[in-house]
C-alpha positions in Angstrom: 0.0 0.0 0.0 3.0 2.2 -0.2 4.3 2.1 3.1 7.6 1.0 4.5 8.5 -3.0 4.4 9.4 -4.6 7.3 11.7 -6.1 5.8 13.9 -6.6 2.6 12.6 -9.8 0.5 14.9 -12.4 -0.5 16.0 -11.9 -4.2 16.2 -15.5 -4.7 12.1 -16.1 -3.3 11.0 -13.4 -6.3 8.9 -14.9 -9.5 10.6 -15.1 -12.7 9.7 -13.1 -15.7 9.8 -14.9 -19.0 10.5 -12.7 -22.1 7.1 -12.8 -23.3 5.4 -11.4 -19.9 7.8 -8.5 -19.7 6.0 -5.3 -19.7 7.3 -2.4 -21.5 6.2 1.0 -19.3 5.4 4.0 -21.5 7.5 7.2 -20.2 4.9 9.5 -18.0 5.4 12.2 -20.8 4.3 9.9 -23.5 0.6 9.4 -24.7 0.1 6.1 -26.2 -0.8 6.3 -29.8 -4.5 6.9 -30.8 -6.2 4.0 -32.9 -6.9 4.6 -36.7 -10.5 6.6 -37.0 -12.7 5.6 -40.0 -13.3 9.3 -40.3 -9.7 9.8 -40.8 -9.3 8.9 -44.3 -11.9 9.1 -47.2 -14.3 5.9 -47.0 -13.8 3.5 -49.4 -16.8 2.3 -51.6 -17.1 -1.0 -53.9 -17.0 0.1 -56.9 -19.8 -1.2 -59.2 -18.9 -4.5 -61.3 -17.8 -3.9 -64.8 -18.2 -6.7 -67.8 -14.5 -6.5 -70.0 -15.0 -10.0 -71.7 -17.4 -12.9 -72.0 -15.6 -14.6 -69.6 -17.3 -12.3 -66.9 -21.2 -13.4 -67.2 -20.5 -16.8 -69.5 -21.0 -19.3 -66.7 -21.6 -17.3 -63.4 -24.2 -18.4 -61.3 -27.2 -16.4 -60.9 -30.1 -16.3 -58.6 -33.6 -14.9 -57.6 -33.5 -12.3 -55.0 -36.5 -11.0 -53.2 -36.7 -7.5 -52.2 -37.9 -8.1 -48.6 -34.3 -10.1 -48.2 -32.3 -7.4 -50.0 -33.6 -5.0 -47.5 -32.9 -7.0 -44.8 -29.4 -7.0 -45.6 -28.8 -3.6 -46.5 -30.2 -2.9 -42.9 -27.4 -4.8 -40.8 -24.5 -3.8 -43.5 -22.6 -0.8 -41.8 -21.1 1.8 -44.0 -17.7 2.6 -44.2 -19.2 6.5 -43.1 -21.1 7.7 -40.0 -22.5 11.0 -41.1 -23.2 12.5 -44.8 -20.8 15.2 -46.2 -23.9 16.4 -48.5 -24.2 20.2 -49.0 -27.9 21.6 -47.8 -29.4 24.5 -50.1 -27.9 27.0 -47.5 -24.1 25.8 -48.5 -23.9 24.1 -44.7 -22.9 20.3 -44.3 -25.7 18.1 -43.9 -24.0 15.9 -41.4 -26.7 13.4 -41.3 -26.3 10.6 -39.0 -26.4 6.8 -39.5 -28.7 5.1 -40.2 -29.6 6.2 -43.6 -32.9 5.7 -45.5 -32.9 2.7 -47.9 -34.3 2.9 -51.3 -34.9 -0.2 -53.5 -35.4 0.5 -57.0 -35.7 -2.0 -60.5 -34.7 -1.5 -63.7 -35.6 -4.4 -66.2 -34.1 -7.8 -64.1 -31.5 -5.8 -62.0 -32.7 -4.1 -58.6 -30.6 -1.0 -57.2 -29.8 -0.5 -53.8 -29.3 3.7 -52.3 -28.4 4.6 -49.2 -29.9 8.3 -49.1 -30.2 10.8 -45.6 -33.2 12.7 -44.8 -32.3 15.3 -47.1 -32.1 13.3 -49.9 -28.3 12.9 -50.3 -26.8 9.5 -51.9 -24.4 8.0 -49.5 -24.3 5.1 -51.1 -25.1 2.9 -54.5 -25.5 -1.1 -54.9 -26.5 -2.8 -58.1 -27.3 -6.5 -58.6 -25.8 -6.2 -61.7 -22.8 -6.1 -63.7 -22.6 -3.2 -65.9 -21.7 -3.4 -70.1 -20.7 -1.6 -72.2 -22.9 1.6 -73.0 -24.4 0.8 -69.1 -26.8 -2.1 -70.6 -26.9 -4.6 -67.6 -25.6 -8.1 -67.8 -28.6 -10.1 -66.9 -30.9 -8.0 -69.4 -28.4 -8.8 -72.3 -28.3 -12.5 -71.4 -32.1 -12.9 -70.8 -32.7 -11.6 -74.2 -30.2 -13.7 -75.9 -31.2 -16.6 -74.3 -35.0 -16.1 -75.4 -34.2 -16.3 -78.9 -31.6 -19.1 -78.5 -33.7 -21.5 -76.4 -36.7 -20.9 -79.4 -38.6 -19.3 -77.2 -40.6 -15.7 -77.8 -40.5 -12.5 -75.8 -44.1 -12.3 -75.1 -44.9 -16.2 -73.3 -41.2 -14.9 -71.0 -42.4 -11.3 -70.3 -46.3 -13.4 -69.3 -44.0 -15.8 -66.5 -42.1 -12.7 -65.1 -45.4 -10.8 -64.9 -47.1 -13.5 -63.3 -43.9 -14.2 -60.4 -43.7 -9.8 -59.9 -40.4 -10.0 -61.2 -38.9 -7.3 -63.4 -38.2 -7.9 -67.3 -36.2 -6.2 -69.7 -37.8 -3.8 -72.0 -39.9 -5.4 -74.8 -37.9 -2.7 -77.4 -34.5 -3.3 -75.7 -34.9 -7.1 -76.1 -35.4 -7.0 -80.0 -32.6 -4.0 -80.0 -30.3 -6.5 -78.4 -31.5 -9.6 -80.9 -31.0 -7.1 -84.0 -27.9 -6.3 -83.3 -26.3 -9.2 -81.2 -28.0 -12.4 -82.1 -29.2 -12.4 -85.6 -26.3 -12.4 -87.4 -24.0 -13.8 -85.1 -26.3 -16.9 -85.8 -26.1 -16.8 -89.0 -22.7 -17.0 -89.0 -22.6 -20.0 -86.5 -25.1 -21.4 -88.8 -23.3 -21.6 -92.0 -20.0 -22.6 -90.5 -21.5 -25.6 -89.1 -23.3 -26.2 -92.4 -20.6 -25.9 -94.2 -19.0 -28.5 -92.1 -21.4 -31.0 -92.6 -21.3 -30.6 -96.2 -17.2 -31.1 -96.7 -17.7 -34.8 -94.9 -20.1 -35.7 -97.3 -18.1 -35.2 -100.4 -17.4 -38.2 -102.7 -20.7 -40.0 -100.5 -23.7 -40.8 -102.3 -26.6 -38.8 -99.9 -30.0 -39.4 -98.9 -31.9 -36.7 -97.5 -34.8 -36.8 -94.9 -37.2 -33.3 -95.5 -40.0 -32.1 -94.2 -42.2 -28.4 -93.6 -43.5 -26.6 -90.9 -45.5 -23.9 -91.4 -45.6 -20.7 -88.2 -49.3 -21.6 -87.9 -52.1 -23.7 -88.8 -54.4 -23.5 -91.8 -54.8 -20.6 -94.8 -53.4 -18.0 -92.8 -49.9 -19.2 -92.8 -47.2 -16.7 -93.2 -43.9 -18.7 -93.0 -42.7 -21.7 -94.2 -39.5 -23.4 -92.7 -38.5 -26.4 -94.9 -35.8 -28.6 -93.3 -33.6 -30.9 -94.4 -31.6 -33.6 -92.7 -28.8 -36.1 -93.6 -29.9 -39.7 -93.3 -26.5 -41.4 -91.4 -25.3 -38.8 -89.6 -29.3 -36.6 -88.7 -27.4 -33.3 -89.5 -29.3 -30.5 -90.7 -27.9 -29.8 -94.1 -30.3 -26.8 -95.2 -33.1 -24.9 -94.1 -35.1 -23.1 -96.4 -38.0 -19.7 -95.2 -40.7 -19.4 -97.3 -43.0 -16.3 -97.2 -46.3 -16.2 -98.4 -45.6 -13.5 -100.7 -43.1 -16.0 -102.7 -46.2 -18.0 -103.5 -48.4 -15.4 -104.9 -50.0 -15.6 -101.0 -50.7 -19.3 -101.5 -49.8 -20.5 -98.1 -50.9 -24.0 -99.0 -48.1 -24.2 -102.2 -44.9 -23.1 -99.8 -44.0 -26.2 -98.6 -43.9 -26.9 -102.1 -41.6 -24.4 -103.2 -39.9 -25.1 -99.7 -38.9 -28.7 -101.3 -38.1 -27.2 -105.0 -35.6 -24.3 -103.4 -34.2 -27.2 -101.2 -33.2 -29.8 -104.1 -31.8 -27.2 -106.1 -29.7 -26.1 -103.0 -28.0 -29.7 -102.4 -27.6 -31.0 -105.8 -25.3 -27.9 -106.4 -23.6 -28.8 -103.3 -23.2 -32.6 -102.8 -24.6 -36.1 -104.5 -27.8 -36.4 -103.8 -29.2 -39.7 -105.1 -32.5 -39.5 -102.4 -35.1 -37.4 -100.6 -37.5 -38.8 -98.5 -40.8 -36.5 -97.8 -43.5 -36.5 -94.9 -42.2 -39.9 -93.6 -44.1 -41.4 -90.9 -43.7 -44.9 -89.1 -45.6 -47.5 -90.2 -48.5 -49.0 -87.7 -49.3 -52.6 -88.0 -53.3 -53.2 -88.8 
């Protein structure tokens, strides 16, 4: 307690002080150092994900996310800043406190995320989203690709999102993106594999297996797509659109001129010694 000792201890009866329980004493003139503040340095943001190469969508996983749980989240994230450095209309800091406002916004399949104060200042900005090029989202660009690859049509995918409350890409940015994306792209994906196809069968006698299809039922057909595969190998060879308007608007002569357009085709390209039509299996009486 500070007082005198009776007397002197034995040096030899004192504990022993390993090297890792020695205690360095600060001097009585020194403060010790003050801990890092967040406030100290500028806070640091995620900055929003950017799409370089096909690498960056092709293949990632993607998921449904209901708003209810995205909120939930954004309530128990903390921000890497406690008070907003907004300016108010007088030219004074806003200095709005934690915890901000949360605002959750869609735009076609991606929803957005702000973190706002009272007087309407953005602290904060999350995206579900990778961004492209010219700020078209990821998931928008691969929903409407995938429409037209999967032979499916905007309107029966826009009725299923409708139906589930879930946003969908714009019904003019979906055929923008298949106009200028898909279309040709396919084409060319199209006529390389053809061409494949064809170079195997030189110097092989062919027989071909064709058959129409028209877009709908009845007189009122539009379109015609004629197809035609290779017997051994079932490789489409050649596909042949006929429009109406080809057939003096005779829908029920386009297959017709569907199988002319397609004979003339191969026998420029390959032997073809036969064509079988409308084949169907045989059922025993």
């Amino acid at each position: 307690m500070g007082g005198a000792l009776k007397k002197a201890h034995s040096i030899d009866g004192l504990p022993v002080i390993g090297i890792d329980e020695t205690v360095h004493d600060l001097p009585a003139h020194e403060d010790p150092p003050d801990e890092p503040s967040p406030c100290d340095h500028d806070p640091v943001f995620p900055e929003p994900q950017n799409v370089l190469s096909e690498d960056d969508i092709i293949g990632v996983r993607a998921s449904i996310v209901y708003e209810n749980c995205l909120r939930q989240l954004a309530t128990f994230l903390i921000l890497p800043v406690d008070k907003c450095t907004g300016l108010l209309r007088t030219g004074e800091p806003c200095n709005s406190v934690a915890p901000f406002e949360i605002n959750i916004t869609t735009k076609g399949t991606a929803a957005t995320i702000e973190w706002v104060s009272p007087d309407n200042h953005r602290i904060s900005q999350w995206n579900s989203q990778p961004v492209m090029k010219f700020r078209m989202q990821a998931g928008d660009f691969l929903l409407s690709t995938n429409i037209l690859l999967s032979g499916n049509n905007y309107a029966k995918i826009a009725l299923l999102f409708k139906i589930m409350n879930m946003g969908m890409v714009n019904r003019n940015t979906f055929f923008s993106i298949q106009d200028t994306y898909c279309v040709n792209t396919i084409k060319d994906f199209w006529e390389e594999r053809r061409t494949e196809a064809l170079c195997r069968l030189q110097g092989k006698d062919v027989v071909v297996l064709a058959d129409g299809r028209n877009d709908s039922p009845g007189h009122c057909a539009q379109y015609c797509s004629y197809t035609a595969m290779e017997n051994e190998s079932k490789e489409i060879i050649h596909v042949a659109t006929i429009d109406k308007r080809q057939t003096s608007w005779n829908s029920v002569v386009m297959e017709k001129e569907g199988f002319i357009q397609t004979v003339d085709k191969l026998t420029s390209d390959i032997k073809l010694v036969g064509i079988c039509t409308d084949a169907h299996a045989l059922v025993p009486l």
